[in-house]
C-alpha positions in Angstrom: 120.6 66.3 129.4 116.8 65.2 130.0 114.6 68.0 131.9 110.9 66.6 132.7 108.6 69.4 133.4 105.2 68.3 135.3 103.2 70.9 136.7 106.0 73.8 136.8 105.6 77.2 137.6 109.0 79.3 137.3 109.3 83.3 137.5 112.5 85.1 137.9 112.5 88.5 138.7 116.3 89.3 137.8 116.7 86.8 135.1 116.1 84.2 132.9 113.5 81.4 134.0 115.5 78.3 132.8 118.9 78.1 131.6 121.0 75.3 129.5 124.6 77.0 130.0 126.6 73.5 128.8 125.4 70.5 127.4 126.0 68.2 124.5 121.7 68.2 123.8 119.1 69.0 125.8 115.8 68.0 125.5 112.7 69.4 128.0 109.9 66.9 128.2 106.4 68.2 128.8 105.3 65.6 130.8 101.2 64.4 129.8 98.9 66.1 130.9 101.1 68.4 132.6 100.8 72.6 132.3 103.7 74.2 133.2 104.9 77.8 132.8 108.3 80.4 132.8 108.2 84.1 132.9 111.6 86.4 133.6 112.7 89.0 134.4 111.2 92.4 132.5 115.0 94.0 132.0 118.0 92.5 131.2 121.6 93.8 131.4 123.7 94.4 127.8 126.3 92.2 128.6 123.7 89.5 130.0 124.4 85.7 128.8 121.2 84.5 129.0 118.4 86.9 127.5 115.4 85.0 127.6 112.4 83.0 129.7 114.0 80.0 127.9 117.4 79.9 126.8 119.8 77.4 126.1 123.6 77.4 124.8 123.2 74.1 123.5 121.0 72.1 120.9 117.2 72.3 122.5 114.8 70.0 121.7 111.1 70.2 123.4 109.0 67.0 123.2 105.8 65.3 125.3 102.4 65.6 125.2 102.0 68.7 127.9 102.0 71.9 127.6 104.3 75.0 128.4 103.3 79.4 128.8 106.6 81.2 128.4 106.9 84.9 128.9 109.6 86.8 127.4 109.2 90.5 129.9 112.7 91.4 129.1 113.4 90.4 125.4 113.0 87.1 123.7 110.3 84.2 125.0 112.8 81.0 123.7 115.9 81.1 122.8 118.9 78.5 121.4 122.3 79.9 120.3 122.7 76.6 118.7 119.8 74.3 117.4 116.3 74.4 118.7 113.4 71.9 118.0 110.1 71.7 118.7 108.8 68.0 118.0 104.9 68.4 120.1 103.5 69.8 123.1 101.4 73.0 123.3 103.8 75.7 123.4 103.0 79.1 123.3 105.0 81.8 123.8 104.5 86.1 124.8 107.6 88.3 124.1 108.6 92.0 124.2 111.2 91.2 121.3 111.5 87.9 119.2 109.1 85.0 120.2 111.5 81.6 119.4 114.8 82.1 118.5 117.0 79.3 117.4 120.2 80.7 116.0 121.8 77.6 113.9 118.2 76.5 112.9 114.8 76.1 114.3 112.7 73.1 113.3 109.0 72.2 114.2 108.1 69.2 113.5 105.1 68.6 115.3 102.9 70.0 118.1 101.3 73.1 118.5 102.7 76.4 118.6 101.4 79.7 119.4 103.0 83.0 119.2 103.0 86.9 119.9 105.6 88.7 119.6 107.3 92.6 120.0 109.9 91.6 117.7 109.8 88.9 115.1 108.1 86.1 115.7 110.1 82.8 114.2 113.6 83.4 114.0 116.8 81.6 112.6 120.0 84.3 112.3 123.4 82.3 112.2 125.0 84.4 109.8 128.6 82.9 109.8 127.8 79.2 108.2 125.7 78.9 104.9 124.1 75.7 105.8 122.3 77.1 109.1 120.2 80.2 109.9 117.3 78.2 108.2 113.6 77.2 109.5 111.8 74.6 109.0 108.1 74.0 109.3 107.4 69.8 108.8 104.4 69.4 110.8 102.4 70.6 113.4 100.2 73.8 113.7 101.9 77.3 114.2 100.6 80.5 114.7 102.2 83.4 114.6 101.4 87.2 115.8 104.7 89.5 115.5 104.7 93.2 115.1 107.9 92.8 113.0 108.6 89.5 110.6 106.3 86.5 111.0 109.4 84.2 110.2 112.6 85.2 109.5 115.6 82.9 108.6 118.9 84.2 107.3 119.2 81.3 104.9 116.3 79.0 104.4 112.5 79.0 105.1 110.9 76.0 104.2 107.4 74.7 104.9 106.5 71.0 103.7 103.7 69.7 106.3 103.1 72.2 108.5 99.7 74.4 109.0 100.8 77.4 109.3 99.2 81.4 110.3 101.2 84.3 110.6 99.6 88.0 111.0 103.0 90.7 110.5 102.9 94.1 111.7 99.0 94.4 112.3 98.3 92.8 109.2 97.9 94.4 105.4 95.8 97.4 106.3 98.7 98.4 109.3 100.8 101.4 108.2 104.5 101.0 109.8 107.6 103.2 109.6 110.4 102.6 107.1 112.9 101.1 109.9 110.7 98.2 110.8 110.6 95.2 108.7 107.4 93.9 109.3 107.2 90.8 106.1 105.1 87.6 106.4 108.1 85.3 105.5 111.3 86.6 104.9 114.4 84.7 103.8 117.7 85.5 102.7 118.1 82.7 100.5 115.4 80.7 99.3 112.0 80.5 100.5 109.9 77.0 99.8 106.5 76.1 100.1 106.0 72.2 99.6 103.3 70.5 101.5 100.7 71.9 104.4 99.0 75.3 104.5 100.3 78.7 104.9 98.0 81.7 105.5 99.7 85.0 105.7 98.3 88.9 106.6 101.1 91.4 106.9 101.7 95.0 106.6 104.8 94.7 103.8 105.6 91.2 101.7 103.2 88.4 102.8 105.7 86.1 101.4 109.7 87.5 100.6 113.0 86.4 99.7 116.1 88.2 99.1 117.1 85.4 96.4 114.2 82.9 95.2 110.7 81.6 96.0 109.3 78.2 95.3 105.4 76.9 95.3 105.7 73.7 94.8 102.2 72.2 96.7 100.3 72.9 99.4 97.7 75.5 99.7 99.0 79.3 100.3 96.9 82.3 101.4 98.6 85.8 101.5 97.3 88.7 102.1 99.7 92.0 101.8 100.2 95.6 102.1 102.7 95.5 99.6 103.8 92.6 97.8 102.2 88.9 97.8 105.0 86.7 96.7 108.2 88.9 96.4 111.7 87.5 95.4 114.9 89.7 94.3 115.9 86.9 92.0 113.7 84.1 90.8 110.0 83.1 91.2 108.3 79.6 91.0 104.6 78.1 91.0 104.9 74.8 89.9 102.0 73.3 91.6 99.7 74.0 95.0 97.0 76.4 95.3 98.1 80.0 95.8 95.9 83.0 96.3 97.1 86.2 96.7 93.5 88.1 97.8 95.1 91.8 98.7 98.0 93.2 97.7 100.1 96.4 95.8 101.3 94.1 93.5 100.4 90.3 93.1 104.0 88.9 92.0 107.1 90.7 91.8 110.6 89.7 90.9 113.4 89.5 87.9 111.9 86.2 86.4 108.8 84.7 87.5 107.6 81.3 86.0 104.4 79.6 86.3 104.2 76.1 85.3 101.8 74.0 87.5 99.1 74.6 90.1 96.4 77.2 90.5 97.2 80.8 90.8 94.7 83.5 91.8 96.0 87.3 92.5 94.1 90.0 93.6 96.6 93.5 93.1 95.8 97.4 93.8 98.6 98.0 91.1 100.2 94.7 88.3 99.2 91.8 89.0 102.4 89.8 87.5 105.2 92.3 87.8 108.7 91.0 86.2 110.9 94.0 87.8 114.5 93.8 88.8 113.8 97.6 90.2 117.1 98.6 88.3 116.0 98.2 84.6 115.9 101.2 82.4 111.9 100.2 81.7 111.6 99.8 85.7 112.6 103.1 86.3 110.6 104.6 83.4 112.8 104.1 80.2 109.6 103.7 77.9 107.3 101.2 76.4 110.4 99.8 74.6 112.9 100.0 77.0 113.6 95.6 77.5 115.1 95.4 80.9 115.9 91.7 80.1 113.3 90.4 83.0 110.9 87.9 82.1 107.6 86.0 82.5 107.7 82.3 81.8 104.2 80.7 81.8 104.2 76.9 81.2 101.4 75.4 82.7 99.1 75.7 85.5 95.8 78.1 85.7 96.2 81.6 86.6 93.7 84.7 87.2 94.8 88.1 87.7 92.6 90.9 88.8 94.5 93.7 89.0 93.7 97.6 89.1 97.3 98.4 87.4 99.0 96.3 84.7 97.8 93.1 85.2 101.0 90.9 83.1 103.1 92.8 82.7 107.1 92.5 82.1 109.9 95.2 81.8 111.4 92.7 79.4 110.1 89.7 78.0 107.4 87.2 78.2 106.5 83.7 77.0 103.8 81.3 77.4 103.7 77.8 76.0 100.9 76.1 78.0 98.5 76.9 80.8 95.9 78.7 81.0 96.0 82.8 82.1 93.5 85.1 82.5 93.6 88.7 83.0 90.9 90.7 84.3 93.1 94.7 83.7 92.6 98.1 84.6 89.6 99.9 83.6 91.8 103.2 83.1 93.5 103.9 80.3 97.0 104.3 81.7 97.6 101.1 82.2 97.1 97.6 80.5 95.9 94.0 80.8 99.2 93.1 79.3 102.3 95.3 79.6 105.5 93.8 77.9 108.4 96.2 76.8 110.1 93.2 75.0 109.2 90.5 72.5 105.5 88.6 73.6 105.8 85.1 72.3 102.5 82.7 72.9 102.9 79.0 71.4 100.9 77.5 73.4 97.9 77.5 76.0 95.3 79.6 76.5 95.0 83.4 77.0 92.4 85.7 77.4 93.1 89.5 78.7 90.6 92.0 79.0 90.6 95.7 80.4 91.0 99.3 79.1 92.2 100.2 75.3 94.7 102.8 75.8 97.9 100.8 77.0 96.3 97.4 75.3 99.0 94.9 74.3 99.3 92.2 71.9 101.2 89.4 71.5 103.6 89.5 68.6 102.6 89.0 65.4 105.2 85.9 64.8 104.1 83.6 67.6 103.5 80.4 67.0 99.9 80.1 68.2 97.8 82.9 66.9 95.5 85.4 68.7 92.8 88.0 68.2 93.0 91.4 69.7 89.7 93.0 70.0 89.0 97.2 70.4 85.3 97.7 71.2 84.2 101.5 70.4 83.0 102.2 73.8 83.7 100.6 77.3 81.4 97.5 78.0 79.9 97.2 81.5 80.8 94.2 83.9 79.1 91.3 83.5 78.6 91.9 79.3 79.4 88.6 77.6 81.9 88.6 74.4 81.5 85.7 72.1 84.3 84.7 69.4 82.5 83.0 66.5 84.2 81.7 63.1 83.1 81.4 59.8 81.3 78.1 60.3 79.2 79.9 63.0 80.6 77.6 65.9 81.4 79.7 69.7 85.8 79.3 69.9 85.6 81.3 73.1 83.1 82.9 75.4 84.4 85.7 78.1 81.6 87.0 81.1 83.6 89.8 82.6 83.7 91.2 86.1 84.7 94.4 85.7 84.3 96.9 82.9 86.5 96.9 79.5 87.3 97.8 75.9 89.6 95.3 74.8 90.2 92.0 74.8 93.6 89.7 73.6 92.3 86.5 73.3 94.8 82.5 72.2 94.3 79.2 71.7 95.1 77.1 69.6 91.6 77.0 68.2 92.6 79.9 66.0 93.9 80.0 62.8 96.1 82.5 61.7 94.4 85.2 58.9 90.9 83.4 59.7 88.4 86.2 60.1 86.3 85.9 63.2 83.3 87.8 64.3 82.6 89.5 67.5 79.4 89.6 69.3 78.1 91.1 73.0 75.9 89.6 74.7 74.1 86.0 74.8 74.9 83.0 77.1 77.9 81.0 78.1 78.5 77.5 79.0 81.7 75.4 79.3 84.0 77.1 81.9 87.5 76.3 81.1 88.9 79.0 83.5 87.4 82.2 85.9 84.8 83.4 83.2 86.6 82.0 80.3 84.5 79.7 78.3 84.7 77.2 75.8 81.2 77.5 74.1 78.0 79.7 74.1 74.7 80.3 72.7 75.1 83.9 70.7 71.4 84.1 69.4 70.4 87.0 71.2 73.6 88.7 70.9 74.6 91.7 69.0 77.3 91.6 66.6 80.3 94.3 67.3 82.9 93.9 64.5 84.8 91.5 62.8 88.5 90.7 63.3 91.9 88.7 61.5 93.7 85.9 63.7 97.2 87.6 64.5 96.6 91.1 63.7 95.9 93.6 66.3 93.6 96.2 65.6 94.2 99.9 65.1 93.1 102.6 67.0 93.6 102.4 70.5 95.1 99.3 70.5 99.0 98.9 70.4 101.9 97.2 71.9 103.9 93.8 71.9 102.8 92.6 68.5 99.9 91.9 65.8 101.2 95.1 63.9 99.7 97.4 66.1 101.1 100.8 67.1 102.7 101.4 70.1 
């Protein structure tokens, strides 16, 4: 069934606008040029078939080069209970409750799609058959206003071309109750970000699963009242650009693993949080408590600025390549690194600063060394800390942002039971990462202390490894 729209107005006052009660497909055409509109009823009946502006009980596809207004007064603005598609047009849709709603799977492809919503705003909910109740976002541009989810999808939510906006529940600095859900992008299963642009401000996750999420390219954008990137089981990064710029915490979930792309979180409390929620050491079993979570970093470049821990893992952590830099609390309850189990580091490049009290190492066994520095007394923002060795060459420079007394610092420039000396001030040159450098001129510096590749110092330093006390 072919429906060409050119130049319609409909408005029902005891109903739905435009209804597909049978067909094998249908497929409105927006005719060029043409504007043309639906608005129902503002109240519909419990027991009502047809609960929306738009609604179809068949596979609904909406094509052309026109454009269509739907109001949803009474409850949802579109609506399939089978497959909906949106290949282009200028669609843009007002609803009381959910804005588009296709129940076996809605897929946009193309267009332009604009969305408010009392409800959620993309929807996918077929909860009987595991390969439906997914969304997916190919091409096109979408925005999405929704005081509930953004987009939800039972299974899948996967983005691979599309440009994508979605604000949640009056964005991250909107307070909501407990019973509304009120996420970025939610899934059930897996969510997937492979190709276009997703920018997300919401009051809870900007970006959720109940089971995994995947950056694999494309550039993402989140902005959260709680979490950035959230996922019960397993978290990704393997390429793209994703910055988390507000959040409680930056990354959260069971095992997260970094391995390609660029990485920038921004996090009132960790930064990289690997939490299952029902470890002993999640729900305070102590410092040695390993909850058997874990941190996997094998590539990429990553910079955490977090107010909390900024890594930290309830059980163990690993990094073999990459580069990750930590910018930590500046109070002492918390640390730049925070790992209950073993810290191994055999490759890549790390550099941690922040306060001394809950400083961690890595362990004393890894593979690639490390020096763990304790200054005396906090250094102010901006100071610059040169690494120099025994031939008087600059291994690493570090021009912090925010106040610190310790810094955890591998490459594998180092060499294990070299003595290096530590100076505070000077010039650097050579970025490498987010104030990380690879060089400097330490003339005018001041030297602090001296300090032995892969043992952490004493005092107020402790943790993972390097022999200090925890």
């Amino acid at each position: 069934m072919r429906l060409i729209l050119n130049g319609v107005e409909v408005t029902n006052s005891t109903g739905a606008a435009l209804v597909v009660t049978e067909a094998d497909e249908a497929m409105i055409v927006l005719a060029d040029g043409s504007s043309n509109s639906l608005a129902d009823t503002d109240s519909y009946a419990e027991d009502a078939d047809a609960n929306a502006a738009l609604y179809s009980a068949a596979d609904l596809t909406i094509t052309g080069t026109g454009s269509l207004d739907v109001t949803g007064n009474g409850n949802d603005g579109i609506t399939s209970t089978d497959g909906l598609i949106i290949n282009s047009g200028t669609v843009t849709v007002t609803a009381i409750d959910d804005g588009i709603r296709g129940k076996a799977y809605l897929s946009l492809a193309g267009g332009t799609v604009t969305v408010t919503a009392g409800g959620d705003g993309l929807k996918s909910d077929n909860e009987e058959d595991s390969t439906r109740g997914y969304i997916s976002l190919a091409g096109g541009t979408v925005d999405v206003t929704a005081a509930g989810d953004g987009l939800q999808a039972f299974t899948d939510v996967v983005l691979s071309g599309a440009d994508v906006t979605v604000e949640s529940g009056g964005g991250h600095t909107a307070t909501v109750s407990e019973d509304i859900s009120a996420k970025g992008v939610k899934s059930g299963v897996v969510t997937v970000v492979d190709g276009g642009t997703l920018t997300v401000d919401a009051a809870d996750d900007a970006l959720h699963s109940d089971g995994t999420v995947r950056i694999a390219s494309g550039t993402v954008t989140l902005a959260a009242g709680d979490d950035g990137v959230h996922a019960d089981t397993a978290l990704d990064v393997i390429g793209g650009d994703t910055t988390v710029t507000t959040s409680y915490e930056g990354f959260e979930s069971t095992a997260i693993s970094i391995g390609g792309g660029t990485v920038s979180i921004t996090a009132d409390d960790d930064g990289i949080n690997a939490s299952s929620g029902t470890s002993t050491a999640a729900q305070g079993g102590g410092m040695d408590a390993d909850g058997g979570e874990t941190v996997t970093i094998t590539g990429g470049s990553t910079v955490i600025n977090a107010d909390g821990d900024g890594f930290d893992s309830n059980g163990s952590a690993t990094m073999s390549g990459g580069i990750l830099v930590v910018n930590g609390p500046t109070n002492s309850g918390n640390g730049a690194l925070d790992v209950n189990g073993t810290f191994s580091v055999t490759g890549g490049t790390l550099l941690a600063a922040g306060s001394a009290g809950m400083a961690v190492s890595p362990d004393s066994g890894s593979a690639q060394s490390f020096v763990a520095v304790s200054f005396d007394s906090v250094q102010a923002a901006g100071a610059t800390v040169q690494l120099v060795n025994s031939a008087g060459d600059v291994v690493m420079a570090f021009a912090s942002t925010k106040d610190f007394q310790s810094v955890v610092f591998s490459s594998d420039e180092l060499v294990d039971g070299e003595s290096y000396s530590v100076y505070v001030g000077g010039t650097a040159s050579g970025e490498i990462a987010d104030g990380v450098y690879s060089d400097g001129d330490y003339s005018s510096a001041a030297k602090t202390s001296s300090v032995t590749a892969g043992v952490a110092v004493t005092g107020t330093m402790g943790g993972g490894g390097g022999g200090g006390p925890r």
